[in-house]
C-alpha positions as CSV (number, residue, x, y, z in Angstrom):
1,X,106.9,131.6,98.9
2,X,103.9,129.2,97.5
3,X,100.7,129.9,98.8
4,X,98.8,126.1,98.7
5,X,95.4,125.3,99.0
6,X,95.4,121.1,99.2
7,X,91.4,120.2,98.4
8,X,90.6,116.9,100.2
9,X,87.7,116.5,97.7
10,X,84.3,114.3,97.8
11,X,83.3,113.8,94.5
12,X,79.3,112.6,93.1
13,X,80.2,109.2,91.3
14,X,80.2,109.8,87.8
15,X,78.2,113.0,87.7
16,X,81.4,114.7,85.9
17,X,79.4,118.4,85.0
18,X,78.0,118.5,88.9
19,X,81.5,117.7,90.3
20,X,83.1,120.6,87.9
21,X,80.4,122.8,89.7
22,X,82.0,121.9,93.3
23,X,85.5,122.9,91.8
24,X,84.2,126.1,90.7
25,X,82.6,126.7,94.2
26,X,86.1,125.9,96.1
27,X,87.3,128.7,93.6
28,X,85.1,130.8,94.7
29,X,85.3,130.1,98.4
30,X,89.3,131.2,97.8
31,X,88.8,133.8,96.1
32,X,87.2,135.9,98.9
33,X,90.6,135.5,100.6
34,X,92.7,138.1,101.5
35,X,95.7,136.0,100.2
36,X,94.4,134.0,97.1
37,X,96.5,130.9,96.5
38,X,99.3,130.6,94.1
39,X,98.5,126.7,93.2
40,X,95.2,124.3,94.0
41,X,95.6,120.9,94.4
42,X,92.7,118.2,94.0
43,X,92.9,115.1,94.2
44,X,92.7,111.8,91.8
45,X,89.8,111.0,89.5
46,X,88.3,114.3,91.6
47,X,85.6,114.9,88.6
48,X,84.6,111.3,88.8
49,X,85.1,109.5,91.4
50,X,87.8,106.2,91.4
51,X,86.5,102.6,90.9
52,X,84.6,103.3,87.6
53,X,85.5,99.9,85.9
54,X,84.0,100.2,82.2
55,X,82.8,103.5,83.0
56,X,86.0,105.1,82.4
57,X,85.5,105.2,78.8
58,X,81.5,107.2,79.2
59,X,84.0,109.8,81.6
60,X,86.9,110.0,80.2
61,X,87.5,113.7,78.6
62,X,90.8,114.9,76.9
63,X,93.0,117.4,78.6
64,X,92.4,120.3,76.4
65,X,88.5,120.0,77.3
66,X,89.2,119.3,81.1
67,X,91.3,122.9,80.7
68,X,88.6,124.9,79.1
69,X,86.1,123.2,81.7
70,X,88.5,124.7,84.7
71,X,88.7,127.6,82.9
72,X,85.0,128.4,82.4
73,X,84.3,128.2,86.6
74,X,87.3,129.6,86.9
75,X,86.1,132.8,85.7
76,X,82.2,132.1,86.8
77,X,83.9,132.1,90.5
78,X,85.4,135.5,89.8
79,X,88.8,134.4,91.0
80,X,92.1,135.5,90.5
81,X,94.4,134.0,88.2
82,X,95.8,130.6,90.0
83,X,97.7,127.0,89.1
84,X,95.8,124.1,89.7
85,X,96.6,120.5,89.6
86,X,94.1,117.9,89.3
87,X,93.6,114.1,88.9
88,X,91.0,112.8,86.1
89,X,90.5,110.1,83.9
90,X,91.8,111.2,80.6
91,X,90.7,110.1,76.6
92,X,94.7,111.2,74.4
93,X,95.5,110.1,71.3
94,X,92.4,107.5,71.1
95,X,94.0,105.7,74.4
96,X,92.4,106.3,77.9
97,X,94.7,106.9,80.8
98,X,94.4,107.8,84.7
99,X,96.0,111.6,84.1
100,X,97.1,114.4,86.1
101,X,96.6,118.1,84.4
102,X,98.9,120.6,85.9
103,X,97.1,123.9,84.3
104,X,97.2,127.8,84.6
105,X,93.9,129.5,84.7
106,X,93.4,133.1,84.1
107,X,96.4,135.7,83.1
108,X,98.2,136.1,80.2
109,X,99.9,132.7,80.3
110,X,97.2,130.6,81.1
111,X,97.3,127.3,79.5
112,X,98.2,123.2,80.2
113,X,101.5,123.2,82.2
114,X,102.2,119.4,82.2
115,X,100.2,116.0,81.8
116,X,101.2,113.0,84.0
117,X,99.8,109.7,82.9
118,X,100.0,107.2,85.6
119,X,102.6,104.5,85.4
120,X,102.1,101.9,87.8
121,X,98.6,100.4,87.5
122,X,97.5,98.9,90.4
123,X,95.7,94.8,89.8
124,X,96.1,93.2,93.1
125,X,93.2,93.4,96.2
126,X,90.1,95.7,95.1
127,X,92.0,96.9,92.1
128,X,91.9,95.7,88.7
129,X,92.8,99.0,86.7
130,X,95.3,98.6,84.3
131,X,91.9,96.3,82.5
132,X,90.2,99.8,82.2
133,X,93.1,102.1,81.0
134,X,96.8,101.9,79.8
135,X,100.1,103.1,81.6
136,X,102.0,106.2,81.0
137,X,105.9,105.6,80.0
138,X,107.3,109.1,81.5
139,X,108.0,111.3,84.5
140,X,109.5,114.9,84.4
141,X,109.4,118.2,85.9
142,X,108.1,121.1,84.8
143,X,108.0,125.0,85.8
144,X,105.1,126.7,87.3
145,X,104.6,130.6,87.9
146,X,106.5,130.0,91.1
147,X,108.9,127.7,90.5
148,X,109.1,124.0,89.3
149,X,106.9,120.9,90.2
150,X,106.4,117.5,89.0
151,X,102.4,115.7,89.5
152,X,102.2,111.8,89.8
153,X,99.7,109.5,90.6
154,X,98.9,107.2,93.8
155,X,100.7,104.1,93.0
156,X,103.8,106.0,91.2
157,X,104.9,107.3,94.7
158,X,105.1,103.8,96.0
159,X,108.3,103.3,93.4
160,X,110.9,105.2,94.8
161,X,112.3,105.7,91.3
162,X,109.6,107.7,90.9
163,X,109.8,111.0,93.2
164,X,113.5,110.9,92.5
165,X,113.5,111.0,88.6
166,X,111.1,113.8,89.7
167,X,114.0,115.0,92.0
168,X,117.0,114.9,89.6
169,X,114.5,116.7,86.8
170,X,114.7,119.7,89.3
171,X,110.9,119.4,91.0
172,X,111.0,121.5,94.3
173,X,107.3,120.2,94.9
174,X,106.4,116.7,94.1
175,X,101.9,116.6,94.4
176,X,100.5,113.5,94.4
177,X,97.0,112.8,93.5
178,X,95.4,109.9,95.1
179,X,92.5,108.0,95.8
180,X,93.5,105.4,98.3
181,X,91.0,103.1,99.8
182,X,91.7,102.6,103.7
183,X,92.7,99.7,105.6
184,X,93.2,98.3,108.5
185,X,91.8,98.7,112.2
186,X,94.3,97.6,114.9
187,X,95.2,99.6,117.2
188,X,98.6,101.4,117.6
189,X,100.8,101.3,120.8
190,X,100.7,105.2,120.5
191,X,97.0,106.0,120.4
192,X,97.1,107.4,116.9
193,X,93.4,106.8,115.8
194,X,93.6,106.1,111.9
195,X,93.8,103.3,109.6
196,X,96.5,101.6,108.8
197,X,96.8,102.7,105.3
198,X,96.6,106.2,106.3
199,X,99.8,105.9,108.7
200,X,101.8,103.7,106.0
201,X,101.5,106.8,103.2
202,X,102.1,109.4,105.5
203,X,105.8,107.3,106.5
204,X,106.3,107.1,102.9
205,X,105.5,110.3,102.0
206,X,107.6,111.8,104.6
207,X,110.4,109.2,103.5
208,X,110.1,110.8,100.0
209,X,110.8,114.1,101.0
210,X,113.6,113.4,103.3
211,X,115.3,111.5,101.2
212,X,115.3,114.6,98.0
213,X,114.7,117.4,100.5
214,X,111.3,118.8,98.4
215,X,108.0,119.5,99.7
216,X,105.5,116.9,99.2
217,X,101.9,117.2,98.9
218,X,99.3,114.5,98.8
219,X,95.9,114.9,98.2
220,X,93.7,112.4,98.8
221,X,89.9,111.7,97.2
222,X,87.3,111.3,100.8
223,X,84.1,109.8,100.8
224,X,82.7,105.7,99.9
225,X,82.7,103.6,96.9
226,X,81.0,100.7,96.6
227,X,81.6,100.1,100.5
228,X,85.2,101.5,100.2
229,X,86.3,104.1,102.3
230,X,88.3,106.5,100.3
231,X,89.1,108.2,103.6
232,X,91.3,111.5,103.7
233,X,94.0,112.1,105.5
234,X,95.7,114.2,102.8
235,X,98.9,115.9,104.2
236,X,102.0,118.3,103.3
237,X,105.3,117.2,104.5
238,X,108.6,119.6,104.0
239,X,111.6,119.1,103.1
240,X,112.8,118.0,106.2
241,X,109.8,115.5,106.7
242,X,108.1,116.9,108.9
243,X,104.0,117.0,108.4
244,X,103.1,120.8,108.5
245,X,99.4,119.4,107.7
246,X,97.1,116.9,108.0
247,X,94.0,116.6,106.9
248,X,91.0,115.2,109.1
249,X,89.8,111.6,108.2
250,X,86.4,111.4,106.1
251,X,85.5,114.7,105.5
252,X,86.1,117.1,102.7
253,X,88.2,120.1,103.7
254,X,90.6,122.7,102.3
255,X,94.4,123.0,104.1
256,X,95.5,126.6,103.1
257,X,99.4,127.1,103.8
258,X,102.6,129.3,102.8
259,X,105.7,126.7,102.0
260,X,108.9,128.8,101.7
261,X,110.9,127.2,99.1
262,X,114.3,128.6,100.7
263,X,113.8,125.9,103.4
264,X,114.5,123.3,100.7
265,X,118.0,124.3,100.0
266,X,118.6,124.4,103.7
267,X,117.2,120.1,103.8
268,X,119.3,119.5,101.0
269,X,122.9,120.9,102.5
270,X,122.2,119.4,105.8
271,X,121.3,116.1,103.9
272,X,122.8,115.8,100.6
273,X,121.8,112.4,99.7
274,X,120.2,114.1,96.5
275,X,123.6,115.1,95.3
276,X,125.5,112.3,96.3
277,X,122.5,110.5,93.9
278,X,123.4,112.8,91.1
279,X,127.3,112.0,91.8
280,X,126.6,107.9,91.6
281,X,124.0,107.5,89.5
282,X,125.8,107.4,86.2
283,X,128.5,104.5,87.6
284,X,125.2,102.7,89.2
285,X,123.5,102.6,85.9
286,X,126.7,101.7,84.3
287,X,127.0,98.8,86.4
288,X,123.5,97.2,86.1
289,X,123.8,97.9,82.2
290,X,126.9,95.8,82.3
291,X,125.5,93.0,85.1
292,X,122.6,93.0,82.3
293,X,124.8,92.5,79.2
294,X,124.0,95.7,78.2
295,X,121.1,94.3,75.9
296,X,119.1,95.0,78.4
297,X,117.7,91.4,79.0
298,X,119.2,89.0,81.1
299,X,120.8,86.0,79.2
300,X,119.0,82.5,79.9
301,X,121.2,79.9,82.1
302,X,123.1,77.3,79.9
303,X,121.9,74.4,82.2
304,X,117.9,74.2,83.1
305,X,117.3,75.3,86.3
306,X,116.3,72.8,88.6
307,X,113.1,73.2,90.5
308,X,113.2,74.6,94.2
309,X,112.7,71.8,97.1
310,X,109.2,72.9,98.6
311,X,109.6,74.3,101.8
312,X,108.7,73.4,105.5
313,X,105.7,74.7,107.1
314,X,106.1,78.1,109.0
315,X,103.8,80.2,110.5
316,X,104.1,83.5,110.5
317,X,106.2,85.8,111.7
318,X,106.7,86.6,114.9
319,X,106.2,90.5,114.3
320,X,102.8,89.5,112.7
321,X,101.8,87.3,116.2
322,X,103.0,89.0,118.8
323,X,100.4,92.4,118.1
324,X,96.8,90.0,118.4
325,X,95.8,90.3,114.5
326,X,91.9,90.8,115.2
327,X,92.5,93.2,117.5
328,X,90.4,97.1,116.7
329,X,90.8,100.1,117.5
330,X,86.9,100.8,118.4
331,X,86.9,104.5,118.3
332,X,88.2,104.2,115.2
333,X,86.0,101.5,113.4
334,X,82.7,103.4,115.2
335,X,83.9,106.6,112.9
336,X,84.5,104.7,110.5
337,X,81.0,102.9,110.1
338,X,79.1,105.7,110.8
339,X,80.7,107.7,108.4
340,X,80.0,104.7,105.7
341,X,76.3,104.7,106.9
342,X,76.0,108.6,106.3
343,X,78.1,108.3,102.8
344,X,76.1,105.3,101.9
345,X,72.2,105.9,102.9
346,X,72.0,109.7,102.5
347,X,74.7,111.0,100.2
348,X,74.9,107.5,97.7
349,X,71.5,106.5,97.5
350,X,69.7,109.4,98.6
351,X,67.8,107.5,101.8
352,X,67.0,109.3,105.4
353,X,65.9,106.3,107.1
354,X,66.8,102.7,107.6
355,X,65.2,99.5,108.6
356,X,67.1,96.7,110.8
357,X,65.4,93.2,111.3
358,X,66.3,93.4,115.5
359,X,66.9,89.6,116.8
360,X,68.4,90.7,120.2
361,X,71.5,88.7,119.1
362,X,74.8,91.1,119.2
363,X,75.2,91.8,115.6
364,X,71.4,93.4,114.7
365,X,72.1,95.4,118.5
366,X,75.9,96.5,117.0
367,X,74.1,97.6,113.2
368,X,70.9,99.3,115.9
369,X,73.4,101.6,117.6
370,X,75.9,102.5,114.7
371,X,72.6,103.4,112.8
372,X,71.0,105.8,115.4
373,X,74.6,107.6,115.6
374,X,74.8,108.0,111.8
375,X,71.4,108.6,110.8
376,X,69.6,109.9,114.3
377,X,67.2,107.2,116.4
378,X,63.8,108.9,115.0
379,X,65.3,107.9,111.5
380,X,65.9,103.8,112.4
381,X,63.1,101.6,112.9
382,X,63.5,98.2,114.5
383,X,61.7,95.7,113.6
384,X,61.0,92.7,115.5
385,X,59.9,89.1,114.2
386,X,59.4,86.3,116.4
387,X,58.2,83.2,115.4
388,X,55.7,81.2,117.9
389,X,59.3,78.8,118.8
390,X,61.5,81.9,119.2
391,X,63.6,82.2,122.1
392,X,61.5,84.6,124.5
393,X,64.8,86.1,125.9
394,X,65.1,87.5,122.0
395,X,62.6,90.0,122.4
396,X,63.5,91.2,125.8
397,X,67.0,91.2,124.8
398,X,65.8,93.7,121.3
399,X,63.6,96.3,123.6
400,X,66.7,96.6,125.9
401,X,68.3,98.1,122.5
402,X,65.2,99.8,121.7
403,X,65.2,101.0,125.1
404,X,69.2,102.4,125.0
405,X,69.1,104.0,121.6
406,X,65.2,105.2,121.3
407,X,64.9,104.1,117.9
408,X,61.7,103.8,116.3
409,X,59.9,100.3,116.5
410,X,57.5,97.4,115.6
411,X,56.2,94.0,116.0
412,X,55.7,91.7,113.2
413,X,54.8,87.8,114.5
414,X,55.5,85.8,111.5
415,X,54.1,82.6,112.7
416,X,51.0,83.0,110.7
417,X,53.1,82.9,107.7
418,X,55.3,80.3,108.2
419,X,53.0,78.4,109.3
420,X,50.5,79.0,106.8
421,X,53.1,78.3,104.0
422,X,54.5,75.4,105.7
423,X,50.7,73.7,105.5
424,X,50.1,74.5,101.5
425,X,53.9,72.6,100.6
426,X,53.4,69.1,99.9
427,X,55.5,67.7,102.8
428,X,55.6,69.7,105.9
429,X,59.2,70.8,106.1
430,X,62.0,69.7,108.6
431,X,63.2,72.1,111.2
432,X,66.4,72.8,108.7
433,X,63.9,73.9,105.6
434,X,61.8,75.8,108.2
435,X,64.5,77.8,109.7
436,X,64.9,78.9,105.9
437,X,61.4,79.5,105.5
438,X,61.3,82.0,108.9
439,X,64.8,83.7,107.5
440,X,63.1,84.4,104.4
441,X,59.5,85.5,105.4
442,X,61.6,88.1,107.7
443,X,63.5,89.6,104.7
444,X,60.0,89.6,102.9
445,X,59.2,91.8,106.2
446,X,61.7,93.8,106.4
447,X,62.0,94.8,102.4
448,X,57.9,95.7,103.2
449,X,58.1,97.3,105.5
450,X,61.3,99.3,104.3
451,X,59.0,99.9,101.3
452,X,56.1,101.5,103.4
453,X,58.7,103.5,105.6
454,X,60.6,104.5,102.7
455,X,63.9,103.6,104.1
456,X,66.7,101.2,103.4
457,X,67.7,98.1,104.9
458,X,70.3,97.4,106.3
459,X,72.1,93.6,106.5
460,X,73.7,92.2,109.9
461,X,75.8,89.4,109.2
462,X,79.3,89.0,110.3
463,X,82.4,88.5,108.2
464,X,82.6,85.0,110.3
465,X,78.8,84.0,109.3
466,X,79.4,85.3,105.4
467,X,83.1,83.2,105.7
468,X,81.1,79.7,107.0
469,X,78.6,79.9,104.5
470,X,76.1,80.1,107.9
471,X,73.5,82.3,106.5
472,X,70.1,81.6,104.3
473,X,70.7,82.5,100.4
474,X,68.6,85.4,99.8
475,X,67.8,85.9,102.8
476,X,70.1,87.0,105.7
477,X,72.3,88.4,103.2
478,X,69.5,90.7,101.1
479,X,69.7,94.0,102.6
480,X,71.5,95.9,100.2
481,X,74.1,97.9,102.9
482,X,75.6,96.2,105.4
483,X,78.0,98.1,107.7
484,X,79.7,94.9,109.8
485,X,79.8,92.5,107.2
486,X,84.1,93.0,107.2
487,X,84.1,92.7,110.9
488,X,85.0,88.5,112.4
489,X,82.4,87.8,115.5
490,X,85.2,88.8,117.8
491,X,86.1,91.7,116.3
492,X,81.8,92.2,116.5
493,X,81.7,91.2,120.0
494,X,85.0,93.9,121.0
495,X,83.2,96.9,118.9
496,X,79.5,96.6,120.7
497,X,81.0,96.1,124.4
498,X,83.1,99.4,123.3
499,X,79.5,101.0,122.2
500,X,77.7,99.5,125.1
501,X,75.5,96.9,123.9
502,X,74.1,95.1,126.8
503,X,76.4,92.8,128.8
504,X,73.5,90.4,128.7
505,X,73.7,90.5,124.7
506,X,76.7,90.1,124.3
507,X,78.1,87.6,126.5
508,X,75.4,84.8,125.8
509,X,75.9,82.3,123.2
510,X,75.3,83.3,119.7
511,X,72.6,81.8,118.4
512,X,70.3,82.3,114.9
513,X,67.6,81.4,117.0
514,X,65.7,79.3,114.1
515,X,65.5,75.8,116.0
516,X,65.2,75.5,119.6
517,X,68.2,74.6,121.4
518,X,70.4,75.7,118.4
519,X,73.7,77.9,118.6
520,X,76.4,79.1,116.3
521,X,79.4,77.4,117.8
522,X,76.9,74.0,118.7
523,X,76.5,73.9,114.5
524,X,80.2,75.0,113.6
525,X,82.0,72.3,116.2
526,X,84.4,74.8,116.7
527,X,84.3,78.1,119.1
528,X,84.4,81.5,117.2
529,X,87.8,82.4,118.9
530,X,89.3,79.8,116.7
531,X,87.3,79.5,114.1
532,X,88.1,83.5,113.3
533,X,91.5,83.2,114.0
534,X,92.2,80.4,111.4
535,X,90.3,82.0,108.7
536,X,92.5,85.1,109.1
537,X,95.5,83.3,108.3
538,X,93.8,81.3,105.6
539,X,92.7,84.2,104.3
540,X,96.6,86.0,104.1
541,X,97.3,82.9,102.2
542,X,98.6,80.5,104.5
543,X,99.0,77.1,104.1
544,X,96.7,75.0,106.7
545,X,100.4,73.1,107.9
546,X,101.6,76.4,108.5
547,X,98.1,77.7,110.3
548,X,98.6,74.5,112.3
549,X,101.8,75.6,113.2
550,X,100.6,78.5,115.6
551,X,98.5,75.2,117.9
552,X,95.4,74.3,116.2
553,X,95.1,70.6,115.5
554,X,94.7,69.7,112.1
555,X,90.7,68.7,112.1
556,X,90.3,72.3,113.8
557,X,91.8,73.8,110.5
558,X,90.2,71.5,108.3
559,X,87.0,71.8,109.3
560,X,87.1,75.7,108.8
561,X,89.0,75.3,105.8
562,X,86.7,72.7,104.3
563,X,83.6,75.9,105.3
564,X,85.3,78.6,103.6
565,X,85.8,76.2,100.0
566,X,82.5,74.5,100.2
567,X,80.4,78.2,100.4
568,X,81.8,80.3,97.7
569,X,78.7,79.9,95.5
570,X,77.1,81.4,98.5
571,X,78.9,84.9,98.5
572,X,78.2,85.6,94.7
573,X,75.4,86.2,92.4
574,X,73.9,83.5,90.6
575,X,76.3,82.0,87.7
576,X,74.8,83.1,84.7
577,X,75.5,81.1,81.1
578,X,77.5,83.5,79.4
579,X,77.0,84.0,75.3
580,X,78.1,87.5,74.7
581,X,80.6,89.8,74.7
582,X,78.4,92.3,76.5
583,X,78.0,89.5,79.7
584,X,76.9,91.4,82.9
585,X,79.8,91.4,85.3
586,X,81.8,89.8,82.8
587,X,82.6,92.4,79.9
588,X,80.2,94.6,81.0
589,X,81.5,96.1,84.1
590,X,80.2,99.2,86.2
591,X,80.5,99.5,90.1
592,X,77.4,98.9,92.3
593,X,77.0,102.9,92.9
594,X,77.8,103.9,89.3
């Protein structure tokens, strides 16, 4: 019988000593129990945190001090003497690697059990890690005080060679440590309330052990990084594949369980498919080694190949249609946000209370109400800035959000201003320039008064708005949080009618209210039903023939496409000349919450 304790575990970013503190306190906390665990599990980079970029190297630590580290609040807990296995970012042999220490602490044969180095670096999407730390070369098993085990890492799971290398070595418990950020929002057709991500590793994981009848247990890093949900959902799956526990999503927690390791010989005689492995591996090996020329490299074709005929235009699978791709699961993404807003505000940046510019348009009503959930209404303060041409409808439309979620509020008329600023220029500006001029003298507002209130603010813009370029530089998109900026307008208008943002708000036309008369879709030429739907596809790398496919003409497609190229400059920093080889964002590299 094992006796686990799984640790889904929310490190401090890089703050390696106060994060070795929290290990020692989950000691503790276990230690009072009448049943102390046999092995605890943590997750990836646990003493760090993940995304570290050039950080690594200022955290990295070599196993040996990790050990005596564990070791030392270990015995400040008072606990018994226990296995633990935990992900970190590890310094070997002058080489800096994404480890896994398998260790004993306390008895007679404490000590380092095992070091996994990661394999398989991830360098697609958000990740970029094998430019930060090399791969390991190896997996194996090794034996434990009650019985034998193999540790990987994240990615190396998604390799099927992996778990069953780990499989033929003997593991009867394969533990992987992970630190998976979540994706995806749609809904499912059975209710199940949790990212896409988070379904896909628990059908692998459970795949895993199925297929080599062994317990697996994968333990998963919680809490935000840089705006990335690193959200739970850590599980145990037996031998059979069935999930004997599941974590909750964005919260740290402990699962304490007893995994009889009789049950696996059971899973593997009524499904042998790890000995019919062990029976055809040899002849499969064989048989590629011989396809392969046994050199191990393929030989090169005696005539050149010619090049392929490019291919017709399709659009996408029908699989990938039929479900409506922008569709969310509200309850789902409200969690989600709030829990990003707590992480951020209080936990990253060590902020109580926010600041929202309040337009009475749907997006600054959405960022209103997921802020007085998160943070409480006496902590949010709406602030309101009409200009002397505004829209009256927008303030009326801003107190009936006020009203609902009994934030705090103010009034700032910025006419004065404007106007004032507008008279000193040499030529009075145009009704573009001064649109500009309000949407910046209301970040100069907001940033004040955020100043004076001691709080944060907090950005509104839309994935749609950020995509078209449709926002003033250094403006709009100042705030240095911004909870909806991932979210298409649709995908904006489906979450606020779910949290009950007025019907009035969100069903008139969306409008930055900066020139009379003006609205979103009026300056676009296209609606934001289309508009949002052809960006997705552009953005999954669809060609616009194939976008056209699905029954948007082609000056639809190019018009958004020629939007999204035209406004890159607008989504980054300013382009800096780069002399050194210490460039900011170019060799020298640390995340925004570093």
């Amino acid at each position: 019988m094992l006796r686990l304790a799984l640790c889904q575990f929310r490190p401090r970013k890089a703050h390696y000593q106060e994060n070795l503190q929290l290990v020692g306190e989950v000691f503790r906390r276990l230690a009072s129990r009448p049943d102390a665990p046999d092995l605890v599990v943590f997750p990836e980079a646990a003493l760090t945190g993940y995304f570290l970029e050039g950080g690594v190297q200022e955290l990295a630590v070599s196993a040996e001090q990790l050990l005596g580290d564990l070791s030392r609040v270990h015995a400040e807990a008072g606990a018994p003497p226990v296995e633990v296995i935990i992900g970190f970012y590890e310094v070997w042999q002058s080489r800096l690697h994404n480890s896994v220490l398998a260790a004993a602490l306390g008895g007679p044969d404490a000590g380092i059990r095992h070091i996994h180095r990661k394999i398989f670096l991830p360098t697609y999407g958000v990740f970029d890690e094998e430019r930060f730390v090399e791969p390991g070369l190896t997996v194996e098993a090794f034996d434990m005080r009650w019985g034998r085990a193999a540790a990987i890492v994240c990615e190396d799971a998604w390799h099927s060679m992996i778990p069953t290398i780990a499989a033929l070595d003997g593991a009867q418990c394969l533990v992987i440590v992970s630190a998976s950020p979540a994706r995806g929002i749609q809904p499912e057709p059975n209710g199940e309330a949790r990212p896409a991500s988070v379904r896909r590793w628990e059908r692998t994981v459970q795949a895993i052990a199925v297929e080599h009848g062994m317990y697996v247990v994968l333990a998963q890093l919680v809490g935000f990084e840089g705006g990335k949900a690193l959200q739970g959902g850590s599980c145990v799956i037996g031998p059979h594949g069935e999930v004997l526990a599941r974590a909750p999503l964005f919260e740290d927690t402990v699962l304490e369980l007893e995994l009889s390791l009789e049950e696996i010989a059971r899973a593997r005689t009524e499904t042998p498919l790890l000995s019919d492995l062990e029976l055809r591996l040899p002849h499969l090996v064989d048989s590629l080694a011989q396809r392969r020329g046994r050199g191990g490299v393929r030989p090169l074709p005696a005539e050149p190949v010619p090049p392929r005929p490019s291919r017709p235009a399709r659009p996408p699978q029908r699989a990938r249609i039929d479900r409506e791709p922008l569709a969310i699961d509200p309850d789902l993404t409200r969690r989600w946000l709030v829990a990003f807003l707590r992480d951020e505000l209080r936990r990253r940046r060590g902020f109580e209370k926010a600041v929202i510019g309040l337009s009475g348009g749907v997006d600054s009503a959405l960022v209103t109400m997921l802020a007085a959930e998160a943070l409480g209404p006496e902590n949010v303060t709406a602030i309101r800035m009409p200009y002397r041409t505004s829209n009256p409808e927008s303030l009326n439309h801003a107190q009936l959000v006020i009203d609902r979620t009994h934030v705090q509020s103010e009034t700032v008329d910025i006419t004065a201003a404007v106007d004032g600023l507008a008279a000193a220029l040499p030529q009075r500006p145009d009704a573009g320039r001064l649109g500009n001029v309000m949407a910046r003298m209301r970040m100069i507002t907001l940033f004040d008064r955020a100043v004076a209130l001691r709080a944060l603010p907090l950005g509104t813009g839309n994935k749609s708005e950020r995509l078209f370029g449709y926002f003033t530089w250094h403006a709009d998109d100042s705030p240095p949080v911004n909870p909806i900026g991932d979210l298409f307008k649709t995908q904006v208008w489906a979450l606020a009618r779910h949290l009950g943002v007025p019907d009035v708000i969100v069903d008139k036309p969306a409008s930055a209210d900066l020139i009379v008369g003006q609205t979103d879709e009026g300056d676009f030429g296209i609606s934001y039903a289309k508009a949002d739907q052809i960006l997705h596809w552009l953005l999954l790398g669809y060609r616009p023939e194939e976008v056209e496919a699905l029954g948007y003409t082609p000056d639809e497609v190019r018009l958004v496409r020629h939007r999204l190229e035209t406004t890159h400059w607008k989504r980054r920093l300013p382009t800096v000349a780069m002399l050194s080889q210490t460039a900011i964002g170019e060799y020298y590299l640390r995340p925004v919450d570093y």
